[in-house]
C-alpha positions as CSV (number, residue, x, y, z in Angstrom):
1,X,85.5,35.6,-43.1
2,X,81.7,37.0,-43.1
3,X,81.7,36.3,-38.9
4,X,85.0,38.3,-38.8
5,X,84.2,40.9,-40.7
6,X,81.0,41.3,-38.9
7,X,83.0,40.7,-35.1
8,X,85.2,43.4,-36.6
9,X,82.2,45.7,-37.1
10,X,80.5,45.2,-34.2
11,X,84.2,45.6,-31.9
12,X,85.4,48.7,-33.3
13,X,84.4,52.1,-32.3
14,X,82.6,53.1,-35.3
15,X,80.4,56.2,-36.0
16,X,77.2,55.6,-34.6
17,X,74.7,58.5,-34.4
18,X,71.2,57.7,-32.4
19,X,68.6,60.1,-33.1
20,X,65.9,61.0,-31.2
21,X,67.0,59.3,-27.9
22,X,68.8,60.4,-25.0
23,X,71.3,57.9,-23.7
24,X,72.5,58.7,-20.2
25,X,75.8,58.8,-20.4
26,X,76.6,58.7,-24.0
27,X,78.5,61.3,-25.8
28,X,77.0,63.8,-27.7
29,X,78.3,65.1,-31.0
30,X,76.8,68.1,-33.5
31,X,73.5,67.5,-31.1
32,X,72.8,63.6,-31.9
33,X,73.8,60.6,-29.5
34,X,77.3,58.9,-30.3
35,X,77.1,55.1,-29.1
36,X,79.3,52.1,-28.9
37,X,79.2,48.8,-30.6
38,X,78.5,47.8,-26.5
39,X,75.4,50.1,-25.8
40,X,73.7,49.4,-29.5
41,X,74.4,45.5,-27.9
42,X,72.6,46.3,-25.1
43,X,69.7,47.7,-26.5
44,X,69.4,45.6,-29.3
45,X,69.1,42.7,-25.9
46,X,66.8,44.5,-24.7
47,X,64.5,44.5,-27.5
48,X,64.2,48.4,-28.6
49,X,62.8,49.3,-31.4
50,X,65.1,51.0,-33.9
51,X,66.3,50.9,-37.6
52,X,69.9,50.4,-37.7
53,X,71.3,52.3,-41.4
54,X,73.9,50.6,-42.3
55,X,75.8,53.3,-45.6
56,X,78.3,51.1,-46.9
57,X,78.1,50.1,-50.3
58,X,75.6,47.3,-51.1
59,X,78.4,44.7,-51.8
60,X,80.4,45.7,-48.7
61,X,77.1,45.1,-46.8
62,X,75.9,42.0,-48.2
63,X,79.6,40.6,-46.8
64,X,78.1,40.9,-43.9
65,X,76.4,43.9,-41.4
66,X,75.7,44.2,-37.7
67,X,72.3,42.1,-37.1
68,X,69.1,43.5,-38.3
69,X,70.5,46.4,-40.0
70,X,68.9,47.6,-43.6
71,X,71.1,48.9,-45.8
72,X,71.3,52.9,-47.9
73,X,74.0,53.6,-49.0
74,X,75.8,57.4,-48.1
75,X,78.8,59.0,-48.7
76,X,81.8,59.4,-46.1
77,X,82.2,62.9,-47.8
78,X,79.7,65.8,-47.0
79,X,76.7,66.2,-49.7
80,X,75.4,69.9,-49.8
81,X,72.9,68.6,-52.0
82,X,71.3,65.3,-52.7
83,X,73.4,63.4,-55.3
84,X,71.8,60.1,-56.4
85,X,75.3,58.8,-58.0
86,X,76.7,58.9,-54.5
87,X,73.6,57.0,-52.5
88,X,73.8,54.3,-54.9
89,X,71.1,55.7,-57.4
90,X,68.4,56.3,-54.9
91,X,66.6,59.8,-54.0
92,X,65.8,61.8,-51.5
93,X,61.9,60.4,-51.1
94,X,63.7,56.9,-51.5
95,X,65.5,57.9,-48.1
96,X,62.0,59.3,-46.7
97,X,60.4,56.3,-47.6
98,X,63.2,53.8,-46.3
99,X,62.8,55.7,-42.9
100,X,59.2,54.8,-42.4
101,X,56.2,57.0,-40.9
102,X,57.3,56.4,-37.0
103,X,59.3,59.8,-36.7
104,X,59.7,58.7,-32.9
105,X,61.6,55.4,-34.1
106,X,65.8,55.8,-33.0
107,X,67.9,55.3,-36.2
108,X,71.5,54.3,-35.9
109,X,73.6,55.5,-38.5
110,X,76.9,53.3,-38.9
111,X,80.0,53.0,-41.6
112,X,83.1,52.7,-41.0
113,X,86.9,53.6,-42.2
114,X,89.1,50.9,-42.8
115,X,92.0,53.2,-42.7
């Protein structure tokens, strides 16, 4: 089930924002990089350096999560303001901190919607 689940995750289209690296080719959406479950393949093959986020909840992710992939939790509904209830108790300098110093790093953002 945990293979599936993560097959599933990695097959589907899912949102996948990649900040602060231009893709040739890829789409862009509200200014950041949408990507594939292929293309985040290829340059995980290739040995880029990147933090993948995964924002599920902690139990969803500890079913299993697309390989190498840390996990803070978000929610799928817009915050206008930080709101440490919805990111799993964790603030705004926990995010900071979770993101790490190297502001040229690419981050992949992923969830997805099982509806």
């Amino acid at each position: 089930m945990k293979m599936l689940k993560m097959t599933y995750m990695l097959g589907m289209f899912v949102v996948l924002f990649l900040c602060l690296l231009a893709k040739a080719g890829a789409q862009e959406a509200s200014g950041y990089t949408v990507l594939s479950a292929v293309e985040l393949k290829k340059m995980q093959d290739s040995g880029k350096e990147m933090l993948i986020i995964d924002t599920l909840p902690y139990s969803v992710y500890k079913e299993g999560h697309i390989p190498g992939a840390k996990n803070f939790e978000f929610p799928n509904d817009n915050m206008d303001s930080w709101v440490k209830s919805k990111t799993a108790g964790k603030s705004r300098d926990d995010f900071v901190a979770f993101l790490g110093k190297d502001k040229d790093k690419p981050l992949v953002f992923y969830c997805f919607d099982e509806r």
